[in-house]
Structure formats: structure tokens, C-alpha cells
N, C-alpha and C positions, 0 to 999 in steps of 0.2 A: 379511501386513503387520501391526506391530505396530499394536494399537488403543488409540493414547496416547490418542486424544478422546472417549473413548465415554463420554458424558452433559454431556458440555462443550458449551456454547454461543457461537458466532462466528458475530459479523456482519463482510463485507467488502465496502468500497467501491469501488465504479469496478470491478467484477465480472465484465460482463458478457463480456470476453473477455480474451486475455491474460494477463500476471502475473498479476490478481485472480483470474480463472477459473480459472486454475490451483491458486493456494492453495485458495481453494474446494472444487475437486474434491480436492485431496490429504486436505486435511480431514474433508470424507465421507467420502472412502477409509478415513479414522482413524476411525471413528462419531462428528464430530461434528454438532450440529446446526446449518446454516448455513445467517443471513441472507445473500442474495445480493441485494446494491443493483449500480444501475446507473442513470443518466438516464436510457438511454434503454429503457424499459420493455419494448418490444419483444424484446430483447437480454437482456433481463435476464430476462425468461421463457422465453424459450429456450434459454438458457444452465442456469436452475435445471432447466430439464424432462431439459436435457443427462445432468444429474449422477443424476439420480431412480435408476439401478438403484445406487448403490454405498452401503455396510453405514446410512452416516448418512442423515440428514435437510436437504434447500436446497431453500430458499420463495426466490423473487423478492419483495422489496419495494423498485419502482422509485422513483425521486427527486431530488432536488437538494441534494447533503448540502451543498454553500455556505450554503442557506437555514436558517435556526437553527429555524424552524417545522417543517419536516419534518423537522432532527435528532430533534425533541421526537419524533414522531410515532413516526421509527423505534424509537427507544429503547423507549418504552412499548411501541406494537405485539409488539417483540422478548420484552420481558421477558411479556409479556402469554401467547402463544405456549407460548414454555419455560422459564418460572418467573425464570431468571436469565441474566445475560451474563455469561459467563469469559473471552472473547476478542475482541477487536477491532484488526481490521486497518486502521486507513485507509490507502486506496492511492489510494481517488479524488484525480484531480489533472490539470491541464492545461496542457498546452505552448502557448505563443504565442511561435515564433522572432519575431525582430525587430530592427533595426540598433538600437543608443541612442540619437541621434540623432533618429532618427526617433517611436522607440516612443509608443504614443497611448496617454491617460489609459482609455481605455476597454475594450486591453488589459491594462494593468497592474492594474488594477481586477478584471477575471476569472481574472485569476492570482491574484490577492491573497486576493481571496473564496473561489475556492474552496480551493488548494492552503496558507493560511493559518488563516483567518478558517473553512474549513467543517472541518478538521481541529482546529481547539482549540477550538470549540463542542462539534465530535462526540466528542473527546476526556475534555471535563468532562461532559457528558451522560452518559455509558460509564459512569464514574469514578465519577461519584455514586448511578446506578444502582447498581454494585460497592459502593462503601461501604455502601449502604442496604440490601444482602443478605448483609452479611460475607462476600464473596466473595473468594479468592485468585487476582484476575484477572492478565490480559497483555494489553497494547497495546502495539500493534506501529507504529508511523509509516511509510510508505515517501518515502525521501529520493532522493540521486540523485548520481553521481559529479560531475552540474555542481554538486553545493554542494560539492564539493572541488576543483576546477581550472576554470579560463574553458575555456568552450565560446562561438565566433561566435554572434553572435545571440539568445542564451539568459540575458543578464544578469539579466532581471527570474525568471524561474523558479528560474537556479541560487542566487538572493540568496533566495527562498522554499523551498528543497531546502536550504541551510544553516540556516535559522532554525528546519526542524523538529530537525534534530539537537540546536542547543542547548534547543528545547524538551523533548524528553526527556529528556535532561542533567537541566533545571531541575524539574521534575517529579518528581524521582526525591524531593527532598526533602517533597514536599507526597502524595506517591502511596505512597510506602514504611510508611509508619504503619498502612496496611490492609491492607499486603501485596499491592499491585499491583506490578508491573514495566511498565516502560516501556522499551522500546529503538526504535532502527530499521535498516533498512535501505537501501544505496543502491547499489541496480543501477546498471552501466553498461550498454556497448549489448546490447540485446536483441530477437531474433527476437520481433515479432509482429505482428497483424494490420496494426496501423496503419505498423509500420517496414519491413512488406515491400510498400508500396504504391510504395517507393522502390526501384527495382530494383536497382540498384548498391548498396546498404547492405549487407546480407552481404559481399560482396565485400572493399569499403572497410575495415569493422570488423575482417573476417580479419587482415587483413594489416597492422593496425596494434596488434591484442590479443596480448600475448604467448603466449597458451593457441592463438592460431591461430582463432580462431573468437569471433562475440559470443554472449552469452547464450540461452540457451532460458528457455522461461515457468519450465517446471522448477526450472532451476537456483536461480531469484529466490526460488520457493516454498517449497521445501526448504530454506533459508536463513531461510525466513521462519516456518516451522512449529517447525523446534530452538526460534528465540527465545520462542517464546507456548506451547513442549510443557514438560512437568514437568522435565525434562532442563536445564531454564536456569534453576530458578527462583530462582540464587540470582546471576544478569545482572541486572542494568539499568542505566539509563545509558547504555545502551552502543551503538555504530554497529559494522554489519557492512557490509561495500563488498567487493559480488560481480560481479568482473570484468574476468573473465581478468587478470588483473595490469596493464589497462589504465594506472592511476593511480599504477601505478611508474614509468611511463616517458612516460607523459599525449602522446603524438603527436597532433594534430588532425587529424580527416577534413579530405581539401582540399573545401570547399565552393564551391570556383569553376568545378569542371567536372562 
């Protein structure tokens, strides 16, 4: 495999399995060096110990990247580590289905914080690190096909999966002067840990994705590594939507059986 990251530095959030774990480990695969965040620490140690034989280097540094205190923390740590940060994925991010109607301040607040509020901290945190080392960095946002069409139940996520897209849009003007990139991406449905606890999901997703099938960690990753590898450096702005063709023809899972 070609070794696009060797001596490059990424940190990714929300890590511990799935999408995140997967860029992760492709990453290494490429000799980068990766921070691997996760809340839950546990997870997020065992996932970095996962990756230990392949060419690069992933530390576990667990956390609450909503809390702008331990944004500080990772950042430093990071840079502390391996000199500088070239790459940053945030992927951390958190679904709370829920009618409109009904939805409670106390969910929307945890969607907000994290999937808002702990991405444009960790964001400007990255960024200014990058400026402070003239670095030729990429940040990568992960967004979501609900900020492109309603999904039941998902209003307040997919209204937070749209705002990152125009935040790297906006971005692009205040980030481009030091030669960062900024793009994202926005998976639809995908196989993993947490989507196959639904047993009918595969299923459903097949039959409604044009490509016949939903997403693998893979596919999200791969997707995600072109945008932050040498090969785009001359993207940003810019949203990539991997999924199976779902959002050509946007069918809704039936959620009532």
C-alpha cells in the first residue's frame, strides 16, 4: 500500500470503533501517526492496542471532545507527542432519535454540544495549532446524509449534520491563507457496531440503496483519507456524500415495523 502519511500526524474523534476506527487504522496502514480519541476510554484503548502492528503509530487519548477543556488538553498533548498536527478528523458525534413534538431541551443540548459546539472548538484548536507550526494541514468534518433530506425522528441531528457542511464552506475563507483545507463528508447508512444491534437494518438499507447494499466502515474511510491525503490538496470547501446513491432517490426506511 502506498505510504501517503508517513510522518503526518492525525488525530480522530469518536475512534473507538466504526467509521472512526476504521480511518484510524487505514491511516496507520499509511505510516501515520494517530491520535485515537474515544469517551469511552476503555474502547478507545483497545481499539489503539488493535492497530499497534500496522507501519504507523495510535496512542488512545480518551475524552469528551464537547468539553473545550480537554479539546485544550488533546491538542497540546498531541502536538507535545509528535511535534505537529497535519490532520484532523472530527467524526465524534451523537444521535438522539426523537419525535419534534416531543424532543426535550436536554437532548438537544447533547446533540448541540457535542456534534456542534465540540467540533468548532476542536476545530479552531487544530487550526491554530496548524498556523502556529506553518503547517500544510486538512480537516476533515464528518457530516451526514440527514443534513441533505428528513429522516423521521432525526430533526435536531440532521439540522447539526447541515451546519457542519456550511461550516467548512465558511471556513474555507479564514483557513485558506495558511494553507489548511477543510472539506467533509456525509455517510449514509452504514454497517456498524452500533447499526447492527438493529437486526433488520442491513436488510432495510439494502433494498432501499441503489448500489444494493449500505455502507461498510471502509467505504466512509477511504473517502475520508483521498480528502486529508496530498492527492486533494487543492479541495476544500467541499462535501463528499457516500452512499450508494441513496440521496438520488432518498426512499425512507419504514420505521413503524
Amino acid at each position: 500500500m502506498e505510504q501517503l502519511f508517513t510522518g503526518k500526524t492525525a488525530i480522530v474523534t469518536g475512534a473507538g470503533q466504526g467509521i472512526g476506527y476504521e480511518i484510524c487504522r487505514l491511516l496507520c496502514a499509511q505510516g501515520a501517526n494517530v491520535v485515537l480519541n474515544d469517551i469511552d476510554a476503555t474502547l478507545a484503548n483497545e481499539a489503539a492496542a488493535a492497530i499497534k502492528n500496522e507501519p504507523g503509530t495510535c496512542v488512545a487519548i480518551p475524552g469528551d471532545v464537547s468539553d473545550t477543556g480537554f479539546i485544550a488538553e488533546l491538542t497540546r498533548e498531541t502536538s507535545r507527542r509528535f511535534g505537529k498536527i497535519d490532520i484532523l478528523v472530527a467524526n465524534a458525534g451523537i444521535t438522539l432519535f426523537g419525535d419534534f413534538f416531543d424532543y426535550t431541551v436536554e437532548k438537544f443540548r447533547k446533540v448541540v454540544d457535542l456534534n456542534l459546539q465540540g467540533t468548532f472548538f476542536l476545530t479552531q484548536a487544530v487550526a491554530r495549532e496548524m498556523r502556529s507550526k506553518n503547517t500544510e494541514g486538512s480537516i476533515l468534518l464528518m457530516s451526514s446524509v440527514t443534513g441533505h433530506r428528513a429522516h423521521m425522528q432525526l430533526s435536531a441531528y440532521g439540522m447539526t449534520k447541515a451546519a457542519l457542511e456550511l461550516m467548512a464552506k465558511t471556513l474555507v475563507i479564514e483557513l485558506s491563507p495558511y494553507k489548511i483545507t477543510i472539506n467533509s463528508v456525509a455517510p449514509g447508512a452504514t454497517l456498524t457496531e452500533r447499526t447492527s444491534l438493529d437486526g433488520d437494518y442491513e436488510r432495510v438499507w439494502s433494498g432501499i440503496t441503489p448500489m444494493g447494499r449500505p455502507a461498510k466502515p471502509e467505504d466512509i474511510a477511504r473517502a475520508t483519507l483521498f480528502l486529508v491525503s496530498p492527492h486533494a490538496r487543492h479541495i476544500t470547501g467541499q462535501n463528499l456524500v457516500v452512499d450508494g446513491g441513496w440521496t438520488c432517490i432518498s426512499p425512507p426506511p419504514n420505521l413503524l415495523t
